[in-house]
N, C-alpha and C positions, 0 to 999 in steps of 0.2 A: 556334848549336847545337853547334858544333864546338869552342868555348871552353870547357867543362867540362872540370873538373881529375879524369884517370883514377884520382886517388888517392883521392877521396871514397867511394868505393862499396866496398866492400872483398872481396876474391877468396873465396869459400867453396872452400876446397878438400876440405873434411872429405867430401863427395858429389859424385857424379859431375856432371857438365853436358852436355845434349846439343850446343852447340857446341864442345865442347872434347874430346867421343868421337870427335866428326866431324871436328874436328885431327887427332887421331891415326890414324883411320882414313887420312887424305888420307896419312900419313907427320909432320907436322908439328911442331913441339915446343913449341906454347901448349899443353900439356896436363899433366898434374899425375897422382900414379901411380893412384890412386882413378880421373882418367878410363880409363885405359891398363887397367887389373884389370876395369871394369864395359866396355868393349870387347873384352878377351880372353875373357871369360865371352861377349858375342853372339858371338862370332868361332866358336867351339866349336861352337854350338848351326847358326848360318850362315857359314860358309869365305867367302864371296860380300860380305859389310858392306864389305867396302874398295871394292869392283868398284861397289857399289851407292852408296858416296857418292860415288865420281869419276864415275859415270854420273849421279846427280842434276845433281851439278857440270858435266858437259856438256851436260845437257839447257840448264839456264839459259844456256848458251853460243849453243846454236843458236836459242834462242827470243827470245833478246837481239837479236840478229842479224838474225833473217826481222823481228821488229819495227821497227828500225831500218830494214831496207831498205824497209818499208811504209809510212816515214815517221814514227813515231813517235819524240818526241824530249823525251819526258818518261818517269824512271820511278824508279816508287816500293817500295825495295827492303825489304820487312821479313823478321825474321828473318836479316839476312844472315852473321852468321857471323864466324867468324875471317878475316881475307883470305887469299887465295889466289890469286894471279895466274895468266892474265887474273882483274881481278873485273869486275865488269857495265858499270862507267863504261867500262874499256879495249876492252870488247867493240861498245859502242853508240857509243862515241866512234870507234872506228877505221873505222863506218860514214858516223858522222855527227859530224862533234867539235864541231858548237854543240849535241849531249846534255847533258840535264840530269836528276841520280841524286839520290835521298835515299836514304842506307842507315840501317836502323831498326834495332838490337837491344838486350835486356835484359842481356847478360852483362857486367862490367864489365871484363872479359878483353880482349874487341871495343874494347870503349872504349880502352882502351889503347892499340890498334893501329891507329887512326882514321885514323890521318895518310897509313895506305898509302892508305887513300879517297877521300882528298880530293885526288889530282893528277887534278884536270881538268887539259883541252885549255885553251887560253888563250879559246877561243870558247865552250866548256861551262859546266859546274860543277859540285862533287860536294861534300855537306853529310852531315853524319852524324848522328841523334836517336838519345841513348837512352832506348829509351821499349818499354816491353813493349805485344806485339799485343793484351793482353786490356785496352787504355788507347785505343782507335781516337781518342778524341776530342782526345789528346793528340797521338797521331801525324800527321792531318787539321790539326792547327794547327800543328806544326812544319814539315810538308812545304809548309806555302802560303808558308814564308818565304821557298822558292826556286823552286816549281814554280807554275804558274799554273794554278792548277785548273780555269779555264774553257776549258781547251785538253788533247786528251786526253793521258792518262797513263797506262803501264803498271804495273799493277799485279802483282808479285813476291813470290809466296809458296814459296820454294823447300824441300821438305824441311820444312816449319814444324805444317802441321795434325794432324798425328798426335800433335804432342805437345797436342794441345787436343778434348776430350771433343764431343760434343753436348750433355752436362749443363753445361761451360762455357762454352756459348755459340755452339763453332766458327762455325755458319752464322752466324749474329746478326753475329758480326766480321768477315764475308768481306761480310754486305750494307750494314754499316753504311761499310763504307769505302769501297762502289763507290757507294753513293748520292752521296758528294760527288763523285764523277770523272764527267766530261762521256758524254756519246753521241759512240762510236767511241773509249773508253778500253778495256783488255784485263786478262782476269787472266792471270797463267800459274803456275801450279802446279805441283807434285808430289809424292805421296804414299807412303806406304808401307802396304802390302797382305799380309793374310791370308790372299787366295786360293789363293796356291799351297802354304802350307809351315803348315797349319794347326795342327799340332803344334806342331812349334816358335815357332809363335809366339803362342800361351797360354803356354810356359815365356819366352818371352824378356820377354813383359808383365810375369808375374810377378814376375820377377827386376829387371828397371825399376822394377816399382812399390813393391819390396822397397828400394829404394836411392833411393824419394824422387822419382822423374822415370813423369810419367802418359803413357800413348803409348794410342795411340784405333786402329790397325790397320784401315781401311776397307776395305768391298769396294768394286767400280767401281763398282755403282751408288749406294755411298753417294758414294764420291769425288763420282763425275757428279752428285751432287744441287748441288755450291758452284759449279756454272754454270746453274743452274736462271735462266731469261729472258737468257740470251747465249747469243750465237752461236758455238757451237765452230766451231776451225778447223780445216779438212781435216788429217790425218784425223780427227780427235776426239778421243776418251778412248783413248789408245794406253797399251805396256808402253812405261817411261821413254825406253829406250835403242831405240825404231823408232819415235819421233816423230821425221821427218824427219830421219832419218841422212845425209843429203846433204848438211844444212850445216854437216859438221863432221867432226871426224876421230873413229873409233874408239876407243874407251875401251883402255888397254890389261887384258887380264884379261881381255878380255870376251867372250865366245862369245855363239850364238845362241842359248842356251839363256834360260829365262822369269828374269827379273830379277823381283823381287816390290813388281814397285810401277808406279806408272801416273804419267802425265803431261799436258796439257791448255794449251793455250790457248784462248782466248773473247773474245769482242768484246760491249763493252755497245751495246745500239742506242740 
C-alpha cells in the first residue's frame, strides 16, 4: 500500500481541500494560498476554527489512548489528514507498541507525506491506503493487508462526516465498514455542529459549497444516529473538548466556552 508513487495523482490547487484548511488552521505549511483565503473567510465568520481543529486533533489523542489502555491494538484510521505529531500510531504505540494503524486518505498531499506514518515501533506497524471513504470496499481490503479483522479494531473517523451528505450515503459508510470489524470493535468520531452558531453556519456552508467542498453541519442527534446499535462510552455524545479532559492536556486557545461540535466513542457488541 505504501509503495505508491506520490507523483501519480496530481495536487489540485485551483480549490480549496479540507485537509489542507485544516493544515493551515493547525499553523502548518502543506497548504496552498486558495486553502489559506477559503480559511480566512471561515476564520471571520468563526475566530474559534484553529481552537476547533487542535481540539478535534486532541480529542483523537485522548481517545487513542483510553482505547489502547482497554486493550485495543488494532486501528483503522480514515480520513487522516496531513501529519501532525503525535499522529495516532505514536499515541497507541507509546501505550502499546505491538499497535497496529492503517491511515486511509484521498488527498494526494497526504500521500506525499506518508512516510511520517509509517515509523512504527519495531513490535507494531503502520501502512497507509489511499483510498477515499466513499470506496469502503476498497478501504476493508487494503486494511486486511495488515490488520486482522477477526480481532477487534478501532475504527477513526476524526473530523471526516460533515464533509459527507445523507444523500451520499454517510450512514451507509459508517455501517458498511463496522459490519467487517469484530464484536468489541469501537468507532470514535467527531463532528462539526450547527447548534450553536446557526447563522453563521448557513453563510459558512454556503461559502464551502461555493468553492466546491460539501459540509452536512449535524445536530447531536443526527450525529448520535452513526452509533445507532453500539454501545456509547461513558459519557456519550459530549462537546469535543469535555469528552474525558483527563487524559490529556488542554487545548491552548481554549476556554470553557461551547466548541461547536461533538465527539463519541462506541463499542460494537
Amino acid at each position: 500500500m505504501s509503495g505508491q508513487d506520490p507523483t501519480v495523482t496530481e495536487i489540485d490547487t485551483s480549490k480549496p481541500h479540507p485537509a489542507r484548511m485544516y493544515d493551515w488552521y493547525l499553523g502548518g505549511k502543506d497548504n496552498y494560498p486558495v486553502d489559506e483565503e477559503m480559511g480566512r473567510q471561515m476564520l471571520a465568520l468563526e475566530p474559534r476554527v484553529p481552537v476547533m481543529a487542535r481540539v478535534n486533533r486532541a480529542f483523537m489523542h485522548r481517545a487513542t489512548r483510553w482505547l489502547a489502555q482497554q486493550g485495543v491494538r488494532q486501528f483503522l484510521d480514515i480520513g487522516t489528514g496531513i501529519p501532525t505529531e503525535p499522529n495516532l500510531h505514536q499515541v497507541a504505540q507509546k501505550v502499546a507498541p505491538d499497535a497496529r494503524v492503517v491511515y486511509c486518505d484521498n488527498d494526494p498531499i497526504v500521500l506525499a507525506h506518508a512516510a511520517a506514518l509509517l515509523r512504527s515501533t519495531p513490535q507494531g506497524a503502520t501502512e497507509y491506503l489511499q483510498a477515499d471513504v466513499r470506496d469502503p470496499d476498497a478501504i476493508i481490503a487494503g486494511a486486511r493487508e495488515i490488520l486482522d479483522l477477526g480481532q477487534p479494531v478501532a475504527l477513526s473517523m476524526i473530523a471526516l462526516l460533515h464533509f459527507i451528505t445523507d444523500a451520499d450515503g454517510a450512514h451507509e459508510l459508517v455501517s458498511r465498514l463496522l459490519s467487517e470489524l469484530p464484536s468489541g470493535s469501537y468507532l470514535m468520531m467527531t463532528h462539526a455542529t450547527s447548534d450553536f452558531t446557526p447563522e453563521n453556519s448557513v453563510t459558512a456552508t454556503d461559502r464551502l459549497k461555493n468553492a466546491g467542498i460539501t459540509i452536512a453541519l449535524r445536530s447531536r442527534e443526527e450525529f448520535t444516529r452513526f452509533f445507532d446499535g453500539l454501545e456509547l462510552v461513558d459519557p456519550g455524545v459530549e462537546i469535543v473538548h469535555k469528552w474525558h479532559p483527563e487524559l490529556g492536556e488542554p487545548v491552548p486557545g481554549q476556554d470553557d466556552g461551547v466548541i461547536p461540535g461533538y465527539g463519541a466513542v462506541a463499542r460494537k457488541r
